[in-house]
N, C-alpha and C positions, 0 to 999 in steps of 0.2 A: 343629625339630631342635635338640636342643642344642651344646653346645662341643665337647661329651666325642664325640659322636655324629659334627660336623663335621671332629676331626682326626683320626679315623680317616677316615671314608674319604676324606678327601683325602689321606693319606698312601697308603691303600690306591693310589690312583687311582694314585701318583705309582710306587711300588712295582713293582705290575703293568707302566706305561706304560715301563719301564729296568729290562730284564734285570740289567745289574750292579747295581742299587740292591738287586735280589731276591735275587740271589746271597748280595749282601754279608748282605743280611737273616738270609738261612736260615744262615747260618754266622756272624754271631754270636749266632741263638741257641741252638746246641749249641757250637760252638765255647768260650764264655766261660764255657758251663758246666763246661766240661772243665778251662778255663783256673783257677776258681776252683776249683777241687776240689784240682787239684794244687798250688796256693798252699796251702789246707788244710792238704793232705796232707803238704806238705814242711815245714810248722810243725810239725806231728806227728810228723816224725819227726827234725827236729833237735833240737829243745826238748826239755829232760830231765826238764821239771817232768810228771807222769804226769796228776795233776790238772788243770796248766793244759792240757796239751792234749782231755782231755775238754768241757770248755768249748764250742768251738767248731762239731762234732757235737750235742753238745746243744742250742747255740741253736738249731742249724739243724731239728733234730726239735722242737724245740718250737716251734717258728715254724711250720713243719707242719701241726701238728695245733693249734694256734690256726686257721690259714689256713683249716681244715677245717671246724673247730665255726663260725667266722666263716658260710663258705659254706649251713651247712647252717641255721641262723638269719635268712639276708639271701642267696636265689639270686636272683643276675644272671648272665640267659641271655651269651653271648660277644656280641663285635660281630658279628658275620657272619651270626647267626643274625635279630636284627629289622634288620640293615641289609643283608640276602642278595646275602651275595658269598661267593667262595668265599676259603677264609684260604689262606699260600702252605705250613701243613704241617699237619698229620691231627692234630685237635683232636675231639676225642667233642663234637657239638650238645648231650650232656646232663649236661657238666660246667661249674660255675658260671665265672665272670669275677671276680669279686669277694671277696676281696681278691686280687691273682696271688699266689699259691703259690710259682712263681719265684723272685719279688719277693720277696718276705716270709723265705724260707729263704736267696735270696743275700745278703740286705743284714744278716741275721742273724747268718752266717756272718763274713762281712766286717767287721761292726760289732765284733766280737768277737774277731775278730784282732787288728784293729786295735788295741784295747783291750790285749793285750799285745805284739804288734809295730808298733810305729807303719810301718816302712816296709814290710814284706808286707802291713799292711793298709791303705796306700792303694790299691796295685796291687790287692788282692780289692777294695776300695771300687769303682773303678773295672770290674772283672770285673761286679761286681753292678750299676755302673748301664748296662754294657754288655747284659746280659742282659733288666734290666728294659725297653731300649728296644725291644731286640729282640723283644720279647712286643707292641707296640705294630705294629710294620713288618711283622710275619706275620700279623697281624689277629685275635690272638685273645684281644687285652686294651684294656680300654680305657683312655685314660691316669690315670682317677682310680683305677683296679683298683694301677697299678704305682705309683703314688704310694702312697697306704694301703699297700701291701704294704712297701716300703721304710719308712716311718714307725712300724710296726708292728713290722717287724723291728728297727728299731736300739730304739726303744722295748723292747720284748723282748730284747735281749742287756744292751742298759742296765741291767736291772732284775735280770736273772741274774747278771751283773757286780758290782752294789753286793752284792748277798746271797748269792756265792756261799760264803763263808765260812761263811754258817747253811744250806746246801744242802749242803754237800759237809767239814762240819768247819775245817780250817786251810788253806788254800790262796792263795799270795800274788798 
């Protein structure tokens, strides 16, 4: 068994074994996604620059549909399904693991905030590696899934960030 394979279910183990460890689980991870959305969203609506705040949505949709073509090139079944347990929230058995999805659109998002607000986007930085852990503690990713997903994303806002000017015209 491997590394990736060992901390899941030991984490699972520990999860399951402490109702509040599970608790806490399942709420952050809906919870932090609510939490970064409204960081998002409030960048969006204080900032007057109309372009910059396009930015941010966008990394996140293209981080997406990277995440997607990714999965659909390289399917890794979830942990739960060759390590049979059951995860602690309603995960389709025939949607891939690899790269998380979460992952990849929260650290996207966040990476790119960041990028023009350094202090809303630590608080998203943090929203995002709260969510990607939380993709770990409900069992339906494995931790090299939310790694790549986060690497991927800041990688991807990175890239949208140096060229958004030949993307989108003049935008500072």
């Amino acid at each position: 068994m491997n590394l990736d394979s060992q901390i899941v279910l030991s984490v699972h183990a520990f999860v399951v074994a402490h109702p509040l460890a599970a608790t806490i689980a399942f709420v952050f991870n809906y919870g932090f996604v609510v939490l970064l959305l409204v960081l998002c969203g409030g960048h969006m609506f204080v900032n007057r620059k109309k372009m910059e705040v396009l930015f941010v949505p966008f990394s996140m949709a293209a981080a997406y549909v990277v995440s997607r073509v990714i999965g659909m090139i390289y399917f890794r079944p979830r942990p739960f399904i060759p390590l049979d347990f059951v995860p602690l929230i309603v995960q389709s058995p025939l949607s891939k693991s690899f790269p998380s999805s979460h992952s990849i659109a929260a650290f996207a998002g966040a990476y790119m905030l960041y990028k023009f607000n350094k202090q809303w986007g630590r608080w998203a930085l943090g929203c995002a590696a709260m969510i990607a852990i939380s993709r770990v503690l409900v069992g339906v990713h494995y931790p090299t899934d939310i790694l790549a997903g986060a690497a991927l994303g800041v990688l991807l806002s990175e890239l949208i960030y140096r060229y958004r000017k030949s993307l989108w015209g003049s935008s500072k």
